[in-house]
N, C-alpha and C positions, 0 to 999 in steps of 0.2 A: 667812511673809509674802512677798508678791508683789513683785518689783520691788527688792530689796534689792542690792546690791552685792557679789558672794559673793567678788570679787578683793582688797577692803580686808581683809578678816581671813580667814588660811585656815581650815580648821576646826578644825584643832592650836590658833592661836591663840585661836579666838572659844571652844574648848571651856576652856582657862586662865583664860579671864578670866572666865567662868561660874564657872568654881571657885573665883576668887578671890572675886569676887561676893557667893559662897553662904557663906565663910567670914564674911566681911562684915557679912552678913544673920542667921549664929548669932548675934553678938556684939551688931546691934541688938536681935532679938527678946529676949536678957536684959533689955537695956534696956527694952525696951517692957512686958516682963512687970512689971518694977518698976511703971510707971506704971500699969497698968491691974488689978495683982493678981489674974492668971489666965492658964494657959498661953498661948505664942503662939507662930503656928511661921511664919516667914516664908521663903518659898525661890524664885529663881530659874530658872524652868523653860528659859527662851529668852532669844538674844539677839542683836540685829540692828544692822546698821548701815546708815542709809538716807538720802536726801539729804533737802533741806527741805521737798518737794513732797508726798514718800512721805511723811513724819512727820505730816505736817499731816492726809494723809488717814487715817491710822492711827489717829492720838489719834481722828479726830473720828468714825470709823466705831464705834470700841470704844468710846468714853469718852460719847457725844452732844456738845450742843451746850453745856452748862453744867456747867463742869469748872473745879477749884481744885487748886492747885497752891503748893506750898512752894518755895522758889526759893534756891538760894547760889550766888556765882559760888568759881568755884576758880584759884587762879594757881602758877605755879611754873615746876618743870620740864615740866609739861602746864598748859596750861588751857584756860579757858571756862565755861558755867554748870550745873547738874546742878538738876533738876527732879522732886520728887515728885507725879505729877500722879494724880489720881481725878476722877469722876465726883461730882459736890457733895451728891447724896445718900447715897452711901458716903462721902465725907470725914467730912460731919458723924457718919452713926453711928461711925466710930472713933474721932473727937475724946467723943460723946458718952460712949464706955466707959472712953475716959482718965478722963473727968471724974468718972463713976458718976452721971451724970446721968439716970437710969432715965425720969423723967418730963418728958423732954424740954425745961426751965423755961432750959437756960443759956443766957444773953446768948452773939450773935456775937460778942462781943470775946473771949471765953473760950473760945470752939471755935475759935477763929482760935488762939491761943494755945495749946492745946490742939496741933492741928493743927502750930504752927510747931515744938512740942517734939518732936511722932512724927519732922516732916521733918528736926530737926537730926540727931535722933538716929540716924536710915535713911542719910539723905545723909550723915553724917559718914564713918558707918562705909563705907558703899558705897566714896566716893573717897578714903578715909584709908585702906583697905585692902590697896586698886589702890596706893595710890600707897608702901606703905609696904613691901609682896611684892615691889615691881617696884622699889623705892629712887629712888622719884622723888617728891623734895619738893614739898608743894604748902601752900597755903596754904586753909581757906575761909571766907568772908566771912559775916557775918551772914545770918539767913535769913530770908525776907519773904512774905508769900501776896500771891497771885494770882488773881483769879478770868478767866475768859471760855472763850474756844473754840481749838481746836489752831490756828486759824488764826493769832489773833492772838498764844497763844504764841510760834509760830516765827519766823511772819512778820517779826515786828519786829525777833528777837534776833539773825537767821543770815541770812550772805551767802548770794551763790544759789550756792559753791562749798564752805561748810560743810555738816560734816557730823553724823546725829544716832546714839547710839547708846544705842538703845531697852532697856531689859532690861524686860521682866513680870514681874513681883511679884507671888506671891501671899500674901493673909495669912490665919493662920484665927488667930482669937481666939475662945473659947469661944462658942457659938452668935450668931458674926461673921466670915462667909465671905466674903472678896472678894477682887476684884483690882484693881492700882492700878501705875505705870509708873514706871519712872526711863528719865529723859530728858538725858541728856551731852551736851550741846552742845559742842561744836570747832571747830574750825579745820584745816585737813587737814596743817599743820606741825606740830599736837598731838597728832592722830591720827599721824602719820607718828611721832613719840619713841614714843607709848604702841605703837606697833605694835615700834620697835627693842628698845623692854624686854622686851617680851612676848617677843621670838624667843630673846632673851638669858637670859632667865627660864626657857622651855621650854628652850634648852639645859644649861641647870644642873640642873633635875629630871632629865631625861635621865638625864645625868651620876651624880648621884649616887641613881638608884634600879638602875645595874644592880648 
């Protein structure tokens, strides 16, 4: 991605916290397999950190114009709000395979539902993972859908000095290939701890792999 800030995480750090990530994302994909009763492999390929302007353009280049999103704020030792967001016609077909709604008949209240189970269950493990490798407590709140455009995501939730940190998601679920975003919203004193753990973190593996 274009325009990203390569000085906030070095590549030591940004490649940690992919791994931590992808640990993450094994433990939801169990999860998910539960609900949908058929392999699932979810993994983190990339992962950026970028200001409000870049995010806005990002989502809305990759995602289009109509796009839903699962939403938990998180508090603690870091916080801010963490964002499952897709493109609304992949949301729905993987809310629809939770559901095994093959003939497309289920009410939006139950693909919203649907939908808010996959995002607890992603977003849990995502910032419960981070926060749990790196020993930094965190709390997260209920979770809530969202519909519109990257614009009106960012725009409302983030100063013009916060910052966003994108990971791509990708998920294959039996003849169900897509991709879909986690979105960390911050504050640059929560980036600043999550960056202290992380160097603290990498210094421990260090340590104990030679």
């Amino acid at each position: 991605m274009e325009d990203f800030d390569e000085e906030l995480l070095s590549p030591l750090e940004r490649d940690a916290l992919t791994e931590l990530v992808n640990i993450g994302m094994g433990g939801a994909a169990s999860g998910l397999r539960q609900l949908v009763n058929r392999p699932v492999l979810l993994a983190v390929p990339a992962l950026e950190v970028v200001n409000r302007t870049i995010a806005i353009r990002f989502i809305s280049e990759r995602g289009g114009e109509h796009l839903i999103a699962v939403k938990e704020e998180f508090s603690g030792a870091f916080s801010g709000e963490a964002l499952l967001i897709f493109p609304e016609p992949k949301s729905l077909a993987l809310a629809r395979a939770v559901l095994g709604d093959d003939e497309g008949s289920a009410a939006e209240t139950d693909l919203d539902e649907a939908l808010i189970e996959i995002g607890n269950i992603i977003l849990g493990r995502c910032v419960g993972t981070i926060a749990n490798q790196l020993d930094l407590p965190v709390t997260l709140s209920l979770p809530h859908i969202a519909r519109g455009t990257g614009h009106s995501f960012f725009i409302a939730e983030l100063n013009n000095d916060d910052l966003v940190l994108i990971l791509h998601i990708d998920f294959k679920v039996v003849e169900l290939n897509t991709r879909g975003y986690i979105a960390l919203l911050m504050p640059l004193p929560s980036l600043g701890r999550l960056k202290e753990a992380l160097a603290k973190f990498i210094d421990w593996a260090m340590n104990n792999t030679q």
